[in-house]
C-alpha positions in Angstrom: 117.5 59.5 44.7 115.7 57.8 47.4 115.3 59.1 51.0 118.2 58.8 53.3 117.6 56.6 56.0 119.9 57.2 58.6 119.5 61.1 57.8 115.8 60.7 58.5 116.6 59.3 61.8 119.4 61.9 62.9 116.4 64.6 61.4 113.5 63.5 63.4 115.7 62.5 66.5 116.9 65.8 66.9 113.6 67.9 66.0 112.2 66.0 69.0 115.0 66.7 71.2 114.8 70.4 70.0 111.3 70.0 70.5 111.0 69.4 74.5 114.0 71.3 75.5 112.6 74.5 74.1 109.7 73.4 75.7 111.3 72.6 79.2 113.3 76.2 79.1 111.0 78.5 77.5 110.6 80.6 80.6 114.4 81.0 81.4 114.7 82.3 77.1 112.3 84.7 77.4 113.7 86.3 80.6 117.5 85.8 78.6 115.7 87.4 75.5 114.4 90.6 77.2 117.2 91.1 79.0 119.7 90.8 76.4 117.1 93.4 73.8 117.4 96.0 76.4 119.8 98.6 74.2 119.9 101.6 77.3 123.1 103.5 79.0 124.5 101.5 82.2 122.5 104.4 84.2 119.3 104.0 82.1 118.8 100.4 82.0 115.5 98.7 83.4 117.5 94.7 83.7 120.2 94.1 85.7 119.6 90.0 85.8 117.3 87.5 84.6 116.1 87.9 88.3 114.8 91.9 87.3 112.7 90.3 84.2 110.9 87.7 86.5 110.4 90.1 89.1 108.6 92.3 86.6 106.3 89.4 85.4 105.4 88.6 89.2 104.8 92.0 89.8 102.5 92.7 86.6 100.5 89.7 87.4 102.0 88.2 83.9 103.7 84.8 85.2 101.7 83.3 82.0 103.4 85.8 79.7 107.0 84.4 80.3 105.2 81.7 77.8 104.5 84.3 75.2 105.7 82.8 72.0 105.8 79.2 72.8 103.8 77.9 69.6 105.8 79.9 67.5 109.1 79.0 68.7 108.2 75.6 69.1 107.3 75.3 65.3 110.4 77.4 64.9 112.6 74.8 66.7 110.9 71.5 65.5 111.7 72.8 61.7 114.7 74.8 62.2 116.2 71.3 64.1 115.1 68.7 61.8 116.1 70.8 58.6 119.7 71.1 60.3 119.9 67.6 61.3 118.4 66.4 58.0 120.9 68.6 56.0 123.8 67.8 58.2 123.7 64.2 58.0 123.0 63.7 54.1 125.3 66.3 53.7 127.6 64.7 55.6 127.0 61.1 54.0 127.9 62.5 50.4 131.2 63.9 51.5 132.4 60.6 53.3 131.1 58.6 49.7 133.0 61.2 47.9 136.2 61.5 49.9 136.2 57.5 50.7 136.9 58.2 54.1 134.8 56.4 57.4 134.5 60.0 59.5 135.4 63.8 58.5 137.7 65.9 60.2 137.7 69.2 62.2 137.8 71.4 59.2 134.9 69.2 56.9 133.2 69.3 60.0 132.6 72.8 60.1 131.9 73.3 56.5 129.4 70.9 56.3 127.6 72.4 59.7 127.7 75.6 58.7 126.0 75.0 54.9 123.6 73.0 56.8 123.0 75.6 58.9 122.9 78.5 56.5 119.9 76.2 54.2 118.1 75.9 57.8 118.3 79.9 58.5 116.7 80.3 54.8 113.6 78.7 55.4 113.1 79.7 59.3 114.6 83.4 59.3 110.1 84.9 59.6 109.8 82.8 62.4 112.7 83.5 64.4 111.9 87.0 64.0 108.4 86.9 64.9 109.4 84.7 68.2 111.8 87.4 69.0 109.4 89.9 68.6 107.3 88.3 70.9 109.3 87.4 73.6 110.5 91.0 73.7 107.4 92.8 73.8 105.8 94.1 77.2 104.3 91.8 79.2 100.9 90.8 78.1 101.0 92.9 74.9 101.9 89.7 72.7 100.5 89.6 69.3 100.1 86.2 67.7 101.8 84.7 64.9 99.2 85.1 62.3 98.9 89.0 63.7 102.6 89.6 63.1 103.1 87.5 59.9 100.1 89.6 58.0 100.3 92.4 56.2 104.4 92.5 56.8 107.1 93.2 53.9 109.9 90.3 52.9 112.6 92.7 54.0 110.8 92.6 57.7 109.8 89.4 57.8 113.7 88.6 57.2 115.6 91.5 59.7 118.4 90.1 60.6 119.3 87.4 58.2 122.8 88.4 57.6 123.6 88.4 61.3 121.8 84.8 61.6 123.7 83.4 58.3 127.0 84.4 60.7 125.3 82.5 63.5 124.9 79.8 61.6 128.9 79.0 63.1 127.9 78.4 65.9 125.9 75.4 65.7 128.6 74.1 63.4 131.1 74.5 66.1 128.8 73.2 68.5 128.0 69.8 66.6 131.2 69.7 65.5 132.8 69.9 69.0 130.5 67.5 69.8 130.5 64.8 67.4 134.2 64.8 67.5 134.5 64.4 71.3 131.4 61.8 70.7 133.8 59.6 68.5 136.8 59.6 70.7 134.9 59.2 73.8 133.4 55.8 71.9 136.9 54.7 70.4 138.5 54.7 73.9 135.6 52.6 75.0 135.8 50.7 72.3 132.3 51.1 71.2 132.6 53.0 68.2 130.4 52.1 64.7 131.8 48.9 63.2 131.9 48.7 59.0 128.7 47.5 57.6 126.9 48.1 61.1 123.6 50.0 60.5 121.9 50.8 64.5 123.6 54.1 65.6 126.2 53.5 68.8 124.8 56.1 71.0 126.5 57.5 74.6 124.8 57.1 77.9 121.9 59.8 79.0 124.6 61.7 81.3 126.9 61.4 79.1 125.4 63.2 76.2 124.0 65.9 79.0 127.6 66.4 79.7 129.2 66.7 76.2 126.8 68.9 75.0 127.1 71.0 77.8 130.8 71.5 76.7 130.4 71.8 73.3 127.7 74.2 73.6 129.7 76.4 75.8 132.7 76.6 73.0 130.4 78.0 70.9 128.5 80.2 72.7 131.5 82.1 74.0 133.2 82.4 70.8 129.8 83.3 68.8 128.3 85.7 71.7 128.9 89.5 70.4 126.8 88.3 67.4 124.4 86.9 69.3 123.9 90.4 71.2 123.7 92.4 67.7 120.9 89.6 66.5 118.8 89.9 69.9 119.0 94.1 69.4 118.2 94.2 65.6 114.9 91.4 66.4 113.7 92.9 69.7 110.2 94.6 69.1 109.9 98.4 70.7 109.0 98.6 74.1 106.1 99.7 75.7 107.9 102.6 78.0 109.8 103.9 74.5 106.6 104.7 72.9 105.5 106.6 76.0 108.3 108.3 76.2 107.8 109.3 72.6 104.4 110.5 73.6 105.5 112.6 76.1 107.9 114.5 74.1 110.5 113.3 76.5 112.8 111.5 73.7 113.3 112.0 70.1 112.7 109.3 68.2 115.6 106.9 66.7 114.5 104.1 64.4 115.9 100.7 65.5 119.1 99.4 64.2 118.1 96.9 61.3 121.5 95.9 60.5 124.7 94.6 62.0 127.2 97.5 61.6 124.4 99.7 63.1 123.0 97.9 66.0 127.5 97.0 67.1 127.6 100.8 66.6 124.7 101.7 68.9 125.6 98.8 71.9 129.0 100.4 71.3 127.9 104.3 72.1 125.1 103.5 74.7 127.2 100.1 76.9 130.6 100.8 75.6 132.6 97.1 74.8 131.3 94.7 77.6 127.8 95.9 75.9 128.6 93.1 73.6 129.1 90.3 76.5 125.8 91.8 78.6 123.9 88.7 79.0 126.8 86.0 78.7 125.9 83.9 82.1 122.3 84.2 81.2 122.8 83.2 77.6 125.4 80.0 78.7 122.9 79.3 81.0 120.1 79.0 79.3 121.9 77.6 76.1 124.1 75.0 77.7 121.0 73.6 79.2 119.0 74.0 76.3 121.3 72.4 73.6 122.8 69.2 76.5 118.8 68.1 76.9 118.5 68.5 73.1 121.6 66.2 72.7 120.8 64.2 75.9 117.0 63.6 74.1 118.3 63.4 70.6 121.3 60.4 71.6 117.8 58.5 73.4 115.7 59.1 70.9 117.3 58.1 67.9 117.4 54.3 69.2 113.9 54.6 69.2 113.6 56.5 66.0 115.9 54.3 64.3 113.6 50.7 65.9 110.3 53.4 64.3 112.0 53.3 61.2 112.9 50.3 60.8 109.6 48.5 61.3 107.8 50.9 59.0 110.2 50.2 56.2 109.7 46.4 56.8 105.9 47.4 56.6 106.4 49.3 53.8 108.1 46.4 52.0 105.4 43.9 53.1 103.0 45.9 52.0 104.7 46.6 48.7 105.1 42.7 47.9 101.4 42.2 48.6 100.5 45.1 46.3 102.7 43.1 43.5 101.4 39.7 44.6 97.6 40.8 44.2 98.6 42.6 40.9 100.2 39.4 39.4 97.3 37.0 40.3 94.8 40.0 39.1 96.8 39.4 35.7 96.6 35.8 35.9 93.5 35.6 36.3 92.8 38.2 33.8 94.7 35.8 31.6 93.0 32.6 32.2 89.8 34.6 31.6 90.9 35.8 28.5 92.4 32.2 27.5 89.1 30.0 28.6 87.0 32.8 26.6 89.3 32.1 23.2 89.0 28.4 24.0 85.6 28.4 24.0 85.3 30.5 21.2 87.9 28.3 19.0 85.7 24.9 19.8 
C-alpha cells in the first residue's frame, strides 16, 4: 500500500503547527507544569499562581531556565503531532472507504481520535516523561535528555502511561469538536470539499484561532482531573524535599507512580478542588497552545499540500526519465547486439 497523500499533508501540517506553538509558549508550560506538580497541604504550598513560579525564576537569576526542556519537548511535540495527525487521517480515510460515507460522525469521530492517539502515546510516553521531569525540576538543576534517558528502566521510562492512554480523549474530543464545527462552519458558507476535489478547503487564520480555542477548552475541562494525576505521577522531586529529607525534618514517602495513588494523595493533602488546582493556568496555556497549532496547521497545509504536490510531479518526471534512459540503454544494447550478429552472419 502506497503512502497516503493527503494523510502526509494533514501529518506534516500539524507537526509544524505543533512545532512553533510549543515553541512560542514554552515559558507559560513550564510555569503551568510546576505549578500544577506541586502535591503540598493548602497551608504548605510554595505556588499560588503562575505569577509565584516566574517570580521564583526572576529572583533565582534563572529567567533562561523557564526554557529547560525545550529540545526535548520540541522533538516530543514534532513526533507526538505528526504521528497523531498521520494516524488520524489514514485512519480516518479507511473508515469513510469502508462505511461509504463522505464525513464521519460524532461517535466515529472519537474512536478514530482516540486509537490515533493511543498509537501516538506508545511511541512518545519516554519523552513526555523526561520533559516533565525537566520542567519540574529546580531551577537550574536540569539534566539533559541523554542524562535522564541513560541508565533508566522501561517501567520508568514509561511512568504514567496508563494515565496518558486515558488522556489520549482528550485530543480526540478536541479534533473532533473541532473538525465537526470546521465542516458546518464551511457548509453554511458554502465552501465545503466538493466530490473528486483534491486541495483541502481550509478556514481563515482567525477563524481557526478561534475554533480551536473552543474546542480545546471542551476538552480541557472535561479531561482536567487526569491531567492533574499525570502532572503529579511525572514531576521529578524537588530540591527543598530532599533537604528536608536531610534534615530529618520529613520522612520520606516515595512518589505516587500510579493513578489510584497519586488521586489518593491530591485527595488527603488539597481535598477535591486538588484535582481542578491549575485549571485557568492549564486553559490558558492550552487554549493558546492548541488555537496557534490549528491556526498554523489550517495555513500550512495549503502550503504543504502546493510542497507535495510539486515533489510528486518531480518524482514522476523523474521516474519517466529513469524508464526513458533505461529503454534507449536497451535499444541500444539491442542494436549492438543485432549489428554484431550481422556482421558475424556476412
Amino acid at each position: 500500500m502506497g503512502i497516503d497523500f493527503e494523510s502526509l499533508v494533514e501529518a506534516t501540517s500539524g507537526a509544524v503547527g505543533g512545532l512553533v506553538s510549543t515553541t512560542i509558549l514554552y515559558p507559560l508550560d513550564t510555569c503551568k507544569t510546576k505549578y500544577q506538580a506541586e502535591l503540598r497541604s493548602n497551608s504548605l504550598r510554595k505556588y499560588r499562581s503562575l505569577l509565584d513560579v516566574l517570580r521564583e525564576a526572576i529572583a533565582k537569576r534563572q529567567l533562561l531556565s523557564l526554557y529547560q526542556g525545550l529540545g526535548t519537548k520540541n522533538l516530543q511535540s514534532v513526533i507526538s503531532q505528526f504521528l497523531y495527525f498521520y494516524g488520524y487521517s489514514f485512519f480516518r480515510q479507511l473508515y469513510l472507504r469502508w462505511a461509504k460515507l463522505n464525513h464521519m460522525g460524532t461517535g466515529a469521530n472519537l474512536a478514530v481520535g482516540v486509537f490515533a492517539g493511543a498509537c501516538t502515546v506508545l511511541v512518545t510516553q519516554p519523552l513526555d516523561t523526561a520533559s516533565s521531569q525537566m520542567q519540574t525540576s529546580s531551577f537550574g538543576k536540569s539534566r539533559g535528555l541523554l542524562s535522564m534517558m541513560t541508565g533508566r528502566s522501561w517501567k520508568e521510562a514509561y511512568v504514567g502511561i496508563g494515565v496518558s492512554l486515558l488522556l489520549t480523549c482528550n485530543p480526540a474530543i478536541q479534533y473532533t469538536v473541532f473538525e465537526q464545527t470546521k465542516r458546518r462552519l464551511l457548509r453554511s458558507s458554502g465552501r465545503s470539499k466538493q466530490p473528486g476535489e483534491e486541495a483541502p478547503v481550509v478556514l481563515s487564520a482567525f477563524r481557526a484561532f478561534a475554533l480551536g480555542a473552543f474546542s480545546k477548552t471542551c476538552a480541557t475541562v472535561l479531561t482536567y482531573p487526569a491531567i492533574r494525576v499525570k502532572t503529579v505521577i511525572q514531576a521529578a522531586e524537588q530540591e527543598e524535599d530532599q533537604e528536608l529529607l536531610v534534615q530529618g525534618s520529613r520522612t520520606r514517602k516515595e512518589a505516587p507512580t500510579r493513578l489510584l495513588p497519586a488521586a489518593i494523595a491530591i485527595w488527603q493533602h488539597q481535598g477535591p478542588s486538588g484535582f481542578y488546582q491549575g485549571l485557568q493556568a492549564q486553559i490558558l496555556k492550552t487554549i493558546l497552545g492548541a488555537a496557534l497549532m490549528l491556526m498554523i496547521k489550517e495555513k500550512a497545509s495549503q502550503v504543504t499540500w502546493q510542497f507535495m504536490v510539486l515533489l510528486r510531479e518531480w518524482s514522476l518526471r523523474s521516474k519517466l526519465k529513469v524508464q526513458q534512459l533505461k529503454l534507449g540503454s536497451i535499444v541500444r544494447l539491442i542494436a549492438v547486439t543485432g549489428a554484431a550478429f550481422n556482421s558475424q552472419v556476412s
